[in-house]
N, C-alpha and C positions, 0 to 999 in steps of 0.2 A: 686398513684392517686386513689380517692374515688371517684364513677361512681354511680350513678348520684352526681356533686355536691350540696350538702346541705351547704356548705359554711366552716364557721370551725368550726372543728370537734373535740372533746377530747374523744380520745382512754384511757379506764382505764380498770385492770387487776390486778388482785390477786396475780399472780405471774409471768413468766414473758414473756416479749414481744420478740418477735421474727419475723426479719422482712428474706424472701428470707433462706431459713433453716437461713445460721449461719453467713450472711452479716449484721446483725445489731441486739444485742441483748441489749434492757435495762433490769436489773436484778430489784426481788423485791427488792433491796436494795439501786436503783437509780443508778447503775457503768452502764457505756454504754459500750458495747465489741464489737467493727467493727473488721472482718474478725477473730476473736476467740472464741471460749467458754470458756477459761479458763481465771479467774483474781487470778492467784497466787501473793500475794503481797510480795514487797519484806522487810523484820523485817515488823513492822506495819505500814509501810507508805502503805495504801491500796489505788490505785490509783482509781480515778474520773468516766476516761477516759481509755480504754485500748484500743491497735491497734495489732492486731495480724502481725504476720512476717515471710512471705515468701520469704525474699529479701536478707537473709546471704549471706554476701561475693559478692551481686552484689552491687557494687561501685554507680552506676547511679541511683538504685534503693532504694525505703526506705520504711516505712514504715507511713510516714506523710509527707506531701509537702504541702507549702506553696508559694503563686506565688501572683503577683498585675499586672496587665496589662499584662501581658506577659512577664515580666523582669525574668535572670533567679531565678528558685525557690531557695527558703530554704529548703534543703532538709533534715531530721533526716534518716540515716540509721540506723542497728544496725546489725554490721556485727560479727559474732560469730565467721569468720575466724581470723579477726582478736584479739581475746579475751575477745568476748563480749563489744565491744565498741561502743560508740554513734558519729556516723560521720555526721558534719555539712557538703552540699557539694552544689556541681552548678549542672550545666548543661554540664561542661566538666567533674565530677567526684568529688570523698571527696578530701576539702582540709580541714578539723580539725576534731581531733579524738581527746572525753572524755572517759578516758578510768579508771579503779580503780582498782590495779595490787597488791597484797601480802600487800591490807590497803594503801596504795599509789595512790592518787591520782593526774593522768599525764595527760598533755594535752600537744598533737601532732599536727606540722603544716607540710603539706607536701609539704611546701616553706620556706619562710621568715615569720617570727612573729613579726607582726608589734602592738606597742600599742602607743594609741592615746589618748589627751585627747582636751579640751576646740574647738569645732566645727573641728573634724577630724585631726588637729594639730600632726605632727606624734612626739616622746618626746625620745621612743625607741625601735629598732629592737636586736631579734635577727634572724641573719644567717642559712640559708640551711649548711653552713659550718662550724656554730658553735659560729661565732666574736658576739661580744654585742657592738654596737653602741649606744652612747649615745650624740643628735644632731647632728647626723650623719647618712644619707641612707646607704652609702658605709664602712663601718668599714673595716680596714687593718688591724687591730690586734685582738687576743682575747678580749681585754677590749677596745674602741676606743670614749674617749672622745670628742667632739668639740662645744665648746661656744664661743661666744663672749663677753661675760661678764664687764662691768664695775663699779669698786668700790666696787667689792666683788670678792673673790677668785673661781677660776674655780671646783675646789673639798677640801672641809672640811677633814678632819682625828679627830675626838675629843676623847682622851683617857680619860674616868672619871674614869678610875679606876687604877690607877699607884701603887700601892704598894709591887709590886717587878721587877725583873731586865727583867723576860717574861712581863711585860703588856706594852708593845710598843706602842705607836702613829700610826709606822705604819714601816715593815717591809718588807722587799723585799730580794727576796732572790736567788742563781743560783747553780746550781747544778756542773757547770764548770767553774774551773781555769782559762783557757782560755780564757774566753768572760768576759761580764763586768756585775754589778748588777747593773749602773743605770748610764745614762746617760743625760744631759743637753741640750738643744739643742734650739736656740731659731733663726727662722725665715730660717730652714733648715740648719745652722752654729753649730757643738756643741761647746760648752763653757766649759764643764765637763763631767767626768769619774768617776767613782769607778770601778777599775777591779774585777775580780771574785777573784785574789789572793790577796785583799786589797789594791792595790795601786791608788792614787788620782790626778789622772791629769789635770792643771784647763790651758788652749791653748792648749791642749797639746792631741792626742789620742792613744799614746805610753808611757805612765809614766814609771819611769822604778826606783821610789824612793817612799818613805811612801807617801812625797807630791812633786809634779814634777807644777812646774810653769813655763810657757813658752810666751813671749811677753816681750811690752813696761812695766814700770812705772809697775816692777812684784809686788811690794807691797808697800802700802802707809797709813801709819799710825799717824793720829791726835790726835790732845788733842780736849775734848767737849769743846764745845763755853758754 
């Protein structure tokens, strides 16, 4: 506050300002440094705006906060405990860390990663445990599609480049004899098998032949109309 008010006032300087020793400094260069003296840049992206950082490693704390009514804030930390990272967080603590690791660029939720599109619409998660749900909150598997789709197929495979016996459509694969590579399954009933030792069971969930067929009316073969 300027005592006695003269109303507004423009402060001008040669070099540079300095408000409270090192609570707010604008340099002759126009960079504004709150709570630092130093604007090391990082290659030549020379920042605007700098915010000094007293707050490593405390989770609640940051280093810029941003709040509207009292909802909770936006918090930026930058926690060097954890590798120099940039944690977006609440009020209960960081839940997302930008972090850039050996030229790698990672981004950490420390929940579920939910992405959205057309007015919050969720399209897909993935899990604290790892599964990728696609139309689906709850995934039950690594990969866990669910649509309801009509008049178009629930997932595409498009091979454009087939010119040898490796460029597959779309391959699947097991590691053990025992269990099976793929399985059919429609309305909780499966319909078919491929074992892991190649056998093809179609009623059937024990093939025990190259192709093992089991039911009524086992095969039925016409001539085209």
């Amino acid at each position: 506050k300027i005592s006695p008010d003269f109303g507004s006032q423009a402060i001008t300087t040669t070099g540079t300002l300095t408000i409270n020793t090192n609570d707010l400094i604008v340099d002759s260069s126009g960079r504004m440094k709150i709570g630092t003296t130093n604007n090391t840049p990082a290659a030549s992206n020379v920042a605007g705006i700098v915010f000094g950082d007293n707050t490593a490693g405390t989770a609640t704390a940051g280093i810029a906060s941003f709040c509207a009514d009292g909802a909770a804030p936006l918090l930026l930390t930058r926690r060097v405990s954890d590798g120099n990272v940039l944690g977006i967080a609440d009020d209960a603590g960081t839940k997302g860390l930008l972090r850039v690791v050996s030229g790698d660029f990672k981004i950490r939720s420390t929940n579920n990663m939910v992405f959205e599109t057309n007015s919050a619409n969720e399209r897909m998660r993935i899990t604290s445990g790892g599964n990728v749900g696609i139309g689906t909150t709850s995934p039950s598997s690594v990969l866990h599609v669910d649509k309801g789709l009509s008049g178009s197929p629930l997932v595409t495979f498009h091979q454009t480049n087939g010119n040898s016996s490796a460029d597959a459509g779309l391959e699947v694969e097991t590691s053990s004899t025992g269990t099976y590579i793929q399985r059919w399954v429609n309305s909780g009933s499966e319909k078919m098998r491929v074992t892991g030792n190649g056998l093809v069971g179609i009623g059937t969930t024990s093939p025990t032949h190259m192709l093992d067929i089991s039911g009524l009316s086992l095969i039925h073969i016409s001539e085209p109309t």
